[in-house]
C-alpha positions in Angstrom: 2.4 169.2 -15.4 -0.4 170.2 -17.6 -1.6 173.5 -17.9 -4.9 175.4 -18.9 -4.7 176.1 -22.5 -5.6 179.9 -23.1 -4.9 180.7 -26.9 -5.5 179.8 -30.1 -1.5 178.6 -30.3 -2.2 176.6 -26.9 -5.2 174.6 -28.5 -2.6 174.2 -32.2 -0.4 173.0 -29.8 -2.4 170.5 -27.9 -4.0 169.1 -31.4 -7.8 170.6 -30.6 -7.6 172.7 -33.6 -5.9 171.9 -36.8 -7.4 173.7 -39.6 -9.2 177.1 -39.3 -7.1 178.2 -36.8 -6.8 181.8 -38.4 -10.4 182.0 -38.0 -10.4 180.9 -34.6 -7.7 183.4 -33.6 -10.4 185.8 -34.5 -13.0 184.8 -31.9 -9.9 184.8 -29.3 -9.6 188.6 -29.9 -13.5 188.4 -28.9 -14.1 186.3 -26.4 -11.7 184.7 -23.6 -10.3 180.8 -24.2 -9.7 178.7 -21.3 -9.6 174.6 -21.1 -8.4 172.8 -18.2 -6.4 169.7 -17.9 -9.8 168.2 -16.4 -11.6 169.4 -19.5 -9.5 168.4 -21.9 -9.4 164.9 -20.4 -13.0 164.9 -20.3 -12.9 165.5 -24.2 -12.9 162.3 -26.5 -12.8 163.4 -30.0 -11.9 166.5 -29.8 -14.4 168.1 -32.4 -16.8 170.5 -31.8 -19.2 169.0 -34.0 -19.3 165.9 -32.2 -18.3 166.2 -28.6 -20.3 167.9 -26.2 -17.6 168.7 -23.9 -15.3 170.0 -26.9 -18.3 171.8 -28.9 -18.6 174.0 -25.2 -14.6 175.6 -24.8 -13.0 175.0 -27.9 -14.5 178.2 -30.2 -15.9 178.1 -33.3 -15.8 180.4 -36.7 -19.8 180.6 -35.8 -19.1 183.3 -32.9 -18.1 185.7 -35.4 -21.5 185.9 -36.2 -24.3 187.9 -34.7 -28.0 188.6 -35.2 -29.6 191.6 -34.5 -31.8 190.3 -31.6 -28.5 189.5 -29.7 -27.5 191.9 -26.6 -24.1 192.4 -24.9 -26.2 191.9 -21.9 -28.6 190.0 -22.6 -30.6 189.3 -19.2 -30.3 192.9 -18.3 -27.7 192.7 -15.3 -26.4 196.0 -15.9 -29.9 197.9 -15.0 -29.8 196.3 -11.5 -26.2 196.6 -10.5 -26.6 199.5 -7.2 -22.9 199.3 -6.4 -20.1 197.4 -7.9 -20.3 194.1 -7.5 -24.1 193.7 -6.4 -26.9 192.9 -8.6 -29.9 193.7 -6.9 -33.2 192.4 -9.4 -35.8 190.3 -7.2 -36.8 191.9 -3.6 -35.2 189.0 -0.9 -31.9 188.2 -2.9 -29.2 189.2 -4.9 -26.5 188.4 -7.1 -22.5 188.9 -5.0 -20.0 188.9 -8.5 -16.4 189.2 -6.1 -14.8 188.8 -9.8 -15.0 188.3 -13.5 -12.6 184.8 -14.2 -13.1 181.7 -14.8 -11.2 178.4 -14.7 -12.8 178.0 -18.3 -14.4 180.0 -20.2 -17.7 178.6 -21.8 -18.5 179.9 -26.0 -21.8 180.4 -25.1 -21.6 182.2 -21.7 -23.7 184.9 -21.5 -21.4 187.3 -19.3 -18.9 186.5 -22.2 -18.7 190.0 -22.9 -17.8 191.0 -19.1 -15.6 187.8 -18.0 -12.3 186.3 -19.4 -8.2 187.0 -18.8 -7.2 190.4 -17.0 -11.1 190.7 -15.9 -11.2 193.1 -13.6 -12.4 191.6 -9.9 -13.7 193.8 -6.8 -11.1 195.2 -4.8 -11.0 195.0 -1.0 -13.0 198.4 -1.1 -15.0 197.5 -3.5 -15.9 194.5 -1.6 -16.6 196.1 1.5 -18.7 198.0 0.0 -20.8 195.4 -1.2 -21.4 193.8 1.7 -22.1 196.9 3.4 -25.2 197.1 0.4 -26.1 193.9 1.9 -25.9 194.8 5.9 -27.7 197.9 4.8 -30.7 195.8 2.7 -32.9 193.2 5.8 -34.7 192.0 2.8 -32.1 190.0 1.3 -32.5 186.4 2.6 -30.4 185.3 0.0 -26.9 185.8 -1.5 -25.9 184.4 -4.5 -22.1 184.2 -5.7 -21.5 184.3 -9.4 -19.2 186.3 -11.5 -17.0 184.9 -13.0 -16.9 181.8 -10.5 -16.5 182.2 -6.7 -14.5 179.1 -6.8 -11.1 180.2 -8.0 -10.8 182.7 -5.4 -8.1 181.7 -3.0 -9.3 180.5 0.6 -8.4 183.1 2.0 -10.7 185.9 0.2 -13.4 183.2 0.2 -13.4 183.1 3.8 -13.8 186.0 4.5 -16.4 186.7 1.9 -18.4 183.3 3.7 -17.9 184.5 7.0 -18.9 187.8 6.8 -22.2 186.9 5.0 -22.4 184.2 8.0 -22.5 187.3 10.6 -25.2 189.2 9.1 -28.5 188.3 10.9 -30.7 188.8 7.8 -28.9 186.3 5.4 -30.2 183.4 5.8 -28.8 181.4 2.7 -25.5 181.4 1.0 -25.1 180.6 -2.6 -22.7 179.3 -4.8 -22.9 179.6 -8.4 -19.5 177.4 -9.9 -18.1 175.5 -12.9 -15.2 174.1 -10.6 -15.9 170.7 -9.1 -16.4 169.4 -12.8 -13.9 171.9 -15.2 -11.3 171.9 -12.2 -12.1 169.2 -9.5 -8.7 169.5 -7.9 -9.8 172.9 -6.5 -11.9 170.9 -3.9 -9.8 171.0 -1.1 -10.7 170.2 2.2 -9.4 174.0 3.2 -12.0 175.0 0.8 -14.8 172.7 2.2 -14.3 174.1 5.6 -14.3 177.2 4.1 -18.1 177.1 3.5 -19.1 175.4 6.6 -20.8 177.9 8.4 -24.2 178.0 10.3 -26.0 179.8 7.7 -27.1 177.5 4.6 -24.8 176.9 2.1 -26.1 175.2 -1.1 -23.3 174.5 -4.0 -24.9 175.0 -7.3 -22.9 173.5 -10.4 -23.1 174.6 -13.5 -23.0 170.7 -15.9 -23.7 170.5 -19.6 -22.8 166.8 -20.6 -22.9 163.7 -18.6 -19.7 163.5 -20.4 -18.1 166.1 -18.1 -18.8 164.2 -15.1 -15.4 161.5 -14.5 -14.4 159.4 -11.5 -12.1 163.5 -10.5 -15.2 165.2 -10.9 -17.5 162.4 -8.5 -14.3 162.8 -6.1 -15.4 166.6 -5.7 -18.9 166.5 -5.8 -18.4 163.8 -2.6 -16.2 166.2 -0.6 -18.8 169.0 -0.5 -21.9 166.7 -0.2 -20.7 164.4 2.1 -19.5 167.6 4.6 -23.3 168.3 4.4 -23.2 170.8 2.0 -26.3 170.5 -0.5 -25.8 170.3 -3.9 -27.9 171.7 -6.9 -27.3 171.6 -10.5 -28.4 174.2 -13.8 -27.8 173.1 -17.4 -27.8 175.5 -20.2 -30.1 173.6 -23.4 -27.1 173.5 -25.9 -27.8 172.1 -29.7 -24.9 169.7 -29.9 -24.5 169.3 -26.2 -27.7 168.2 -24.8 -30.5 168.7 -27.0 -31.6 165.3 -28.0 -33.6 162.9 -25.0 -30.7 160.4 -24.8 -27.9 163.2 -23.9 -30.6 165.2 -21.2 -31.6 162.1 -19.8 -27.5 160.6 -19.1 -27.3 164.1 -17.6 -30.0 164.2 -15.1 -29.2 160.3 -14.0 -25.2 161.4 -13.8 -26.1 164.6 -11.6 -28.8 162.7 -9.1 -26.4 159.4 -9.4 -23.7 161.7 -7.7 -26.1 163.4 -5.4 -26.7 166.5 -7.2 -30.2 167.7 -7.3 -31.4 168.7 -11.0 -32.6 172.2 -10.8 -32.8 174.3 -13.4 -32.5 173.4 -17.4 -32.1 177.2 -19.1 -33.1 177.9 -22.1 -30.0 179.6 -24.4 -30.0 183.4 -24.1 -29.5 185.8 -26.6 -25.6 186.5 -26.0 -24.2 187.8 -28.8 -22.6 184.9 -31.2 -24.5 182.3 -30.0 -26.7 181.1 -32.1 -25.5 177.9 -33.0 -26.2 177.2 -29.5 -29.8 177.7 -29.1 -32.5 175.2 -29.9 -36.2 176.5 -30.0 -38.6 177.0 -27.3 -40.7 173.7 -28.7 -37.5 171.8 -28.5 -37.0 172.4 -25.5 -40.6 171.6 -24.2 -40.5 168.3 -26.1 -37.3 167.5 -24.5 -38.6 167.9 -20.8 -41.7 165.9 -21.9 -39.3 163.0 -23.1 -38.6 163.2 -19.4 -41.4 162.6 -17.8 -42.6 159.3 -16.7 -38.8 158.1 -18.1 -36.8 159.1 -15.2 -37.4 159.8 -11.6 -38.8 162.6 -10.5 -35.8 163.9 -8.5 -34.3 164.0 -12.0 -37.0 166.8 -13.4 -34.9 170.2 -14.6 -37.2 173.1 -14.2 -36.7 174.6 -17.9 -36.6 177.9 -17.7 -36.4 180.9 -19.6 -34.6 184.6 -18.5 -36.5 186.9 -20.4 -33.9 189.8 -22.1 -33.9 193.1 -20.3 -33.5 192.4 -16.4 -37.6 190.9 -16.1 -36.6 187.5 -14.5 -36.5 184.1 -15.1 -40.2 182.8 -16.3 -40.7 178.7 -16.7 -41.1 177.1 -20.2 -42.4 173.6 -19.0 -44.6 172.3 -21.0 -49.0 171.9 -20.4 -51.0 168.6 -19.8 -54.2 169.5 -18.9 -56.7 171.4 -21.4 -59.4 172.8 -19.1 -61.8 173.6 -21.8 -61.7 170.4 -22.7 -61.3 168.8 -19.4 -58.8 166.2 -20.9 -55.3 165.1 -19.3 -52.3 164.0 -21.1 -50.0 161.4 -19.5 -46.5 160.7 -20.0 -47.0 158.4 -22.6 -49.1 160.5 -25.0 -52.5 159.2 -24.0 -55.4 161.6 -23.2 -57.7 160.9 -20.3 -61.0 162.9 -18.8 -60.3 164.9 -16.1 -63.4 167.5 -15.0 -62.6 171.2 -14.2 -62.8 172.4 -11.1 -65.5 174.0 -9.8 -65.0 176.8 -7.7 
């Protein structure tokens, strides 16, 4: 039976990595490896210069090297964290991290400094006590679960985590935050579906890169939580190499909303440290969501956003069409038409 590959031998063993290894070995000692069978299936040339699916798990001798604008946290969790576990930044929701592993571990995360192997999770104290921080706050309408990813956590634990956010009055929606019906589909069980069927509103939330990721395991997944009624959203991370040219954004957003997913946010690449060989530029990123527009359905539109360093929120990036000085419109196509101002 094939097993996740976590080490630098594991990968030498499995022919991802040939030469460098030595260097490679190096970022292990930084930052976590993990690639699942599902992964590694999804992988067709097995170079992170030219697979997307590869250029995301397998590292790279480029994470060795950071820039002084990079932060160990870089969208300033650590400021809003009240009590273990709990991430508390806008006023009606918050962030529920149960634990800090993953069933892969992505080279540009930007928790990669918090999550990975022997991550330490919340215990059943700790836990309590977080959702007593929720009981205790009505304004939280929202809970989302992150970490690390909710996923793994066996049905048990995720039960009881589900249920106990179904019983308080104030939480009205239930969120989950996952890598797993794509980098481990066969942790879609129908134990875990019925896990999440409460009354209060659950919405599934994968995390997808590459339209490459996305086989006929993967669609198998995605269709046992949609077609329990379970809504499904999607966020992409803008990766250079991944999904950073019109052709590769638009498979993606056609893939997601093919299998029922609806896009939802496109994020620009935060400043984790030893990542930038990931990031594009702002403008890149607005010329890719304007390549978009007019090409592909609406329901395939990513909100491209941007999580501004030091705990302030996400802020959106899309790009502008209508000049009011001017009182000109662009379309989708380029061409500018009249369009008065407003008077008010």
């Amino acid at each position: 039976m094939a097993k996740t590959l976590r080490s630098t031998k594991d990968l030498v063993s499995a022919g991802l990595v040939d030469e460098g290894a030595e260097v490679i070995a190096k970022t292990e000692e930084q930052f976590s490896i993990a690639i699942t069978p599902a992964m590694k299936q999804q992988m067709q040339q097995f170079s992170t210069v030219t697979d997307p699916v590869a250029r995301q798990f397998i590292p790279m001798a480029e994470e060795l090297v950071l820039l002084d604008e990079e932060l160990a946290d870089p969208i300033g969790d650590d400021p809003y964290t009240k009590v273990k576990g709990i991430t508390h930044r806008y006023p009606d929701r918050l962030l529920l991290k149960p634990l800090h592993t993953c069933s892969v571990y992505c080279r540009f995360c930007f928790r990669r400094e918090k999550v990975g192997q022997g991550s330490e999770g919340l215990s059943n104290t700790e836990l309590d006590a977080a959702l007593d921080y929720i009981r205790t706050h009505p304004e939280v309408w929202e809970v989302i679960l992150t970490g690390g990813d909710p996923l793994i956590m066996s049905t048990k634990r995720l039960q009881y985590i589900v249920q106990s956010l179904d019983q308080i009055e104030h939480v009205k929606v239930i969120r989950f935050h996952t890598r797993v019906p794509s980098v481990e589909p066969e942790r879609v069980t129908d134990e875990v579906v019925r896990a999440l069927k409460v009354k209060t509103a659950v919405y599934v939330v994968l995390h997808c890169n590459s339209a490459q990721e996305i086989g006929e395991p993967q669609r198998h997944a995605i269709a046992q939580l949609v077609d329990a009624g379970i809504p499904m959203l999607s966020q992409s991370v803008l990766l250079k190499g991944v999904n950073d040219t019109p052709e590769a954004l638009e498979a993606l957003v056609r893939t997601l909303v093919e299998n029922r997913v609806k896009v939802y946010y496109l994020h620009h690449g935060d400043l984790a440290q030893g990542t930038s060989h990931f990031r594009t530029t702002i403008a890149e990123g607005q010329s890719l969501i304007k390549a978009l527009r007019g090409n592909v359905s609406g329901v395939c539109q990513p909100l491209y956003v941007l999580d501004i360093p030091g705990g302030y929120g996400k802020v959106p990036l899309m790009p502008t069409y209508y000049d009011e000085a001017k009182g000109q419109v662009e379309d989708y196509q380029g061409m500018i038409h009249q369009y008065p101002p407003q008077v008010g």
